[in-house]
C-alpha positions in Angstrom: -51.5 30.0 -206.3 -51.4 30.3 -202.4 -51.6 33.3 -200.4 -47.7 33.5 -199.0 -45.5 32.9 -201.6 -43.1 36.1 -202.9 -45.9 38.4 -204.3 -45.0 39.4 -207.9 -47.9 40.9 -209.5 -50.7 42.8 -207.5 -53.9 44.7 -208.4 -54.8 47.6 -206.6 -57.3 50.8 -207.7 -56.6 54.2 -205.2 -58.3 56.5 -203.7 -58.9 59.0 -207.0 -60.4 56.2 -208.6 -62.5 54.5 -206.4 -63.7 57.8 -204.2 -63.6 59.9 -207.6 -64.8 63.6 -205.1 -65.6 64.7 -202.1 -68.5 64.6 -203.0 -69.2 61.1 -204.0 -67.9 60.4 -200.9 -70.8 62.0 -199.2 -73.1 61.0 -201.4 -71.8 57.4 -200.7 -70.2 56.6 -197.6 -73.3 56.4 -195.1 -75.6 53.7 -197.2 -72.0 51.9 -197.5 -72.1 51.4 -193.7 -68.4 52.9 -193.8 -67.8 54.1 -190.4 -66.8 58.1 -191.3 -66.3 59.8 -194.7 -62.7 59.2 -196.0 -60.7 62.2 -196.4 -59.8 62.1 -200.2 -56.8 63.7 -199.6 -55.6 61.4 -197.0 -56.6 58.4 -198.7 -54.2 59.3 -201.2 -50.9 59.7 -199.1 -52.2 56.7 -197.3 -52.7 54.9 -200.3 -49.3 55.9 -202.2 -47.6 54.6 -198.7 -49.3 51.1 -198.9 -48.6 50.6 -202.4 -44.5 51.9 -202.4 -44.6 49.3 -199.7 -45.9 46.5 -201.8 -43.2 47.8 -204.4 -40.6 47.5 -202.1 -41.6 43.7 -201.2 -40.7 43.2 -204.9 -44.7 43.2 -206.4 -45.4 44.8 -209.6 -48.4 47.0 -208.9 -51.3 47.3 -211.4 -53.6 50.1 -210.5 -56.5 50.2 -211.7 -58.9 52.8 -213.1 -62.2 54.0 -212.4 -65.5 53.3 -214.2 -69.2 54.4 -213.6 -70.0 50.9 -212.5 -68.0 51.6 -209.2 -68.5 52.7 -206.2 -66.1 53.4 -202.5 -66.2 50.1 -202.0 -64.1 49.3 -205.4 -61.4 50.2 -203.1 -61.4 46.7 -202.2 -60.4 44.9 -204.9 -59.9 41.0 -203.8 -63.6 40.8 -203.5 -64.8 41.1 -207.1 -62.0 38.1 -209.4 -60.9 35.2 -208.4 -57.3 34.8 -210.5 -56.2 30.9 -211.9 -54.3 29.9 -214.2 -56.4 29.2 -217.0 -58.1 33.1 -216.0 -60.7 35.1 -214.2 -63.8 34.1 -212.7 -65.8 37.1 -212.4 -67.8 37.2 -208.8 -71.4 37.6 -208.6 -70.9 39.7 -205.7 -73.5 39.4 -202.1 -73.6 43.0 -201.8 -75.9 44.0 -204.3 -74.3 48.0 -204.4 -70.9 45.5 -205.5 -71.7 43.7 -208.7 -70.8 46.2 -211.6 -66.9 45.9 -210.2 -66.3 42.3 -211.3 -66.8 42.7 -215.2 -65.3 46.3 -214.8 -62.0 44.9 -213.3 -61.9 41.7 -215.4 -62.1 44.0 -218.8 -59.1 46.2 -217.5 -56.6 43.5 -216.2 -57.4 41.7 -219.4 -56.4 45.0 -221.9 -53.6 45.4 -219.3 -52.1 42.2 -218.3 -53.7 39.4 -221.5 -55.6 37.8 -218.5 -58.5 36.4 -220.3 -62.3 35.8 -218.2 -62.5 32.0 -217.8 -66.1 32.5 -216.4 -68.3 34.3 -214.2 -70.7 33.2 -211.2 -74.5 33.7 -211.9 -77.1 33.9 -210.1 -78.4 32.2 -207.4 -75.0 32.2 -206.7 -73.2 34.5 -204.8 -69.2 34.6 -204.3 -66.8 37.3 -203.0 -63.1 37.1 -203.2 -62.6 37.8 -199.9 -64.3 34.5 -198.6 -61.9 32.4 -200.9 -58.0 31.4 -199.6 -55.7 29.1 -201.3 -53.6 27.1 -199.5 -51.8 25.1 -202.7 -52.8 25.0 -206.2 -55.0 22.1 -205.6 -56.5 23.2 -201.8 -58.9 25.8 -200.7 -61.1 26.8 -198.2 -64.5 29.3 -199.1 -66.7 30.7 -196.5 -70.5 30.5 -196.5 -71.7 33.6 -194.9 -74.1 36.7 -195.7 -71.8 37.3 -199.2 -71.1 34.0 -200.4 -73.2 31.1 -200.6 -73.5 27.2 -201.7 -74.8 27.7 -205.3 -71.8 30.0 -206.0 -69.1 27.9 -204.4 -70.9 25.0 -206.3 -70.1 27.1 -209.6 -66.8 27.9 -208.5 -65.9 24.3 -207.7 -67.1 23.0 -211.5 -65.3 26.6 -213.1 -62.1 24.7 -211.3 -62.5 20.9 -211.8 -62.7 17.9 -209.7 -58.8 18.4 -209.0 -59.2 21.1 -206.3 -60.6 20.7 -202.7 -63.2 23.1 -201.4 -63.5 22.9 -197.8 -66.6 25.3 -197.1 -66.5 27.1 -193.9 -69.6 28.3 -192.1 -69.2 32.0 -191.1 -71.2 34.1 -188.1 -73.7 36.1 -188.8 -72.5 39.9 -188.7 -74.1 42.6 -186.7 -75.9 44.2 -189.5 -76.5 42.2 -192.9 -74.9 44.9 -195.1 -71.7 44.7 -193.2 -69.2 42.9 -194.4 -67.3 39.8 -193.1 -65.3 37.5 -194.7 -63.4 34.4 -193.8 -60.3 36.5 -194.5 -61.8 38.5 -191.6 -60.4 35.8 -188.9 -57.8 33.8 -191.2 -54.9 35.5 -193.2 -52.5 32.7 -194.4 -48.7 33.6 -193.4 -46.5 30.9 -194.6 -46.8 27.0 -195.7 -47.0 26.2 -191.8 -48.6 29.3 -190.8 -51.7 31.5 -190.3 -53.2 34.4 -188.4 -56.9 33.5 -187.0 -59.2 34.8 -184.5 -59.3 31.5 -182.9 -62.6 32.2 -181.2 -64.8 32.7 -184.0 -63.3 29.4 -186.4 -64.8 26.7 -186.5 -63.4 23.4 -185.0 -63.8 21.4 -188.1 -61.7 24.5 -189.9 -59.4 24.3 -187.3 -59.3 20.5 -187.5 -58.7 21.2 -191.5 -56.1 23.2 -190.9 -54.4 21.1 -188.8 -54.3 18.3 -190.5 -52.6 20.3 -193.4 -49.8 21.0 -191.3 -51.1 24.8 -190.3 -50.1 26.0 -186.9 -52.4 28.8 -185.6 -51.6 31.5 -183.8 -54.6 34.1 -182.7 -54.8 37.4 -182.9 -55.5 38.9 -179.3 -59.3 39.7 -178.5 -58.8 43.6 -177.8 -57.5 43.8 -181.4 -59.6 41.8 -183.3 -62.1 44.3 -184.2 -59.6 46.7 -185.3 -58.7 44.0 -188.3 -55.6 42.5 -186.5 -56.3 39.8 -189.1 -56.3 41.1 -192.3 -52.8 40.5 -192.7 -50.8 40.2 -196.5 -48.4 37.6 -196.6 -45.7 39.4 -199.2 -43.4 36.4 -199.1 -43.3 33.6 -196.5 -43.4 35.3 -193.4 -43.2 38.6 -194.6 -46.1 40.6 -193.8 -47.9 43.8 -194.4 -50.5 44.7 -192.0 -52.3 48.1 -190.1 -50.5 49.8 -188.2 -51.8 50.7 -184.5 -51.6 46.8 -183.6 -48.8 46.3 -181.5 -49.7 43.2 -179.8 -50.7 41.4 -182.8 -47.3 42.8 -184.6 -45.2 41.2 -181.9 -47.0 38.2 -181.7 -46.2 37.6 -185.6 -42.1 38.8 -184.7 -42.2 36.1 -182.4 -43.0 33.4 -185.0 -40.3 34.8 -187.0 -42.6 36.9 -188.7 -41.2 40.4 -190.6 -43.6 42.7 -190.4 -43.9 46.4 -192.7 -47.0 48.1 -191.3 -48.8 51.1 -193.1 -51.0 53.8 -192.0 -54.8 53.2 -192.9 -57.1 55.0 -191.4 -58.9 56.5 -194.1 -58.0 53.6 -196.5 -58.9 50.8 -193.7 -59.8 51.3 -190.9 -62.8 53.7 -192.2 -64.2 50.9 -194.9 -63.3 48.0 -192.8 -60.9 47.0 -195.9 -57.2 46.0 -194.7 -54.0 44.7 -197.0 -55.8 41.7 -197.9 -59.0 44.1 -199.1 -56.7 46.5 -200.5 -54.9 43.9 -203.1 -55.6 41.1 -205.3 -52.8 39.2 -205.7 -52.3 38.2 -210.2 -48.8 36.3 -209.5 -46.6 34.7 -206.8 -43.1 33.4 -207.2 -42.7 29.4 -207.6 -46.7 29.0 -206.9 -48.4 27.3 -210.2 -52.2 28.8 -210.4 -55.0 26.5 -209.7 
């Protein structure tokens, strides 16, 4: 599978199961390093918007449901599977607070969809979802950073087979080492030609990569980088669903022929620091064989 071929099937889990109350929002959000408590309420509309709109891009949507093994950040759900064709590999997740979600999720889409746990990382490995893109069915890139590291990428790569490519991408440090950043945090894939980076934080041998895959880059402007101008969903090939609130990233994608459908995420988002690629985890994509 890539990441911008038509979307089919998506995971998602909302607001009611991931945030559960008000009050385990309190008790949660502040040791999470989210930014503000979410407004239960408003995550919901929010959340009911993003999802119609992944409906009307033509993705079945799979919500999942909560568990006691979850926390706010379950919101996010590409972090915690990595989907192939053969099944799920479970993520030993970097954040610590994380790793009851990938077992919980991989139990659920398998009573709900037949998708079957291939295998799972282990420790001393670390993996998150959100450090993996795909940019074939036979070449990927996985970033090395504070969540994911070379003894789990090493696991991923044998889980696979000697058949795919792992080009491993060092990441900055972030600010604080419970906050999150991923290498879909400055890359989000857009079509088989193009992607969205921050061009000042990749690396020039990722850059060199991409090029020589046949990837033009176009970078998201500096003033709206930190707002997650990056965390873009590819819904189709050059269809895109991103935060709303980022015009000049928006028209920069129109003018590379780019359709854009933006949603409202403050609580959902921009709050977490989780946009449309966070939000989903993509289980199917038109005429793209898994790895």
């Amino acid at each position: 599978m890539n990441e911008y071929s038509p979307l089919q099937r998506v995971a998602v889990r909302g607001p009611k199961a991931a945030f559960r109350s008000p009050s385990e929002i309190d008790r949660e959000w502040q040791a999470l390093r989210f930014h503000a408590a979410p407004s239960l309420d408003e995550a919901l509309s929010e959340h009911e918007a993003f999802t119609s709109a992944l409906k009307l891009a033509g993705a079945e949507v799979v919500n999942l449901g909560p568990s006691d093994a979850l926390t706010l950040d379950s919101l996010y759900v590409r972090d915690a599977l990595i989907v192939t064709a053969r099944g799920l590999i479970a993520c030993h997740m970097g954040r610590a607070s994380r790793r009851g979600e990938p077992l919980a999720n991989a139990t659920e889409l398998e009573r709900r969809t037949g998708l079957k746990l291939l295998g799972e990382i282990k420790p001393p490995g670390t993996l998150e979802g959100g450090d993996v893109i795909r940019l074939d069915a036979y070449t990927m890139a996985v970033g090395i950073g504070p969540r994911t590291n070379h003894a789990g990428v090493d696991q991923l790569q044998a889980l696979l087979g000697p058949n795919v490519a792992i080009h491993r991408v060092p990441l900055p440090a972030p600010d604080h080492p419970d906050d999150v950043f991923h290498l879909m945090s400055m890359i989000s894939p857009l079509d088989v030609d193009l992607a969205l980076v921050y061009a000042p934080l990749i690396p020039k041998t990722f850059s060199d990569w991409l090029s020589r895959h046949g990837i033009e880059q176009i970078s998201v402007p500096d003033d709206e980088f930190p707002t997650m101008g990056c965390n873009v969903l590819a819904t189709g090939p050059r269809q895109a669903l991103m935060l709303s609130g980022l015009p000049k990233t928006q028209q920069l994608l129109e003018a590379h022929g780019v359709t854009v459908t933006t949603y409202a995420g403050k609580e959902i988002s921009r709050k977490g620091e989780g946009g449309a690629t966070c939000l989903t985890l993509p289980l199917h994509r038109a005429a793209a064989p898994f790895l």
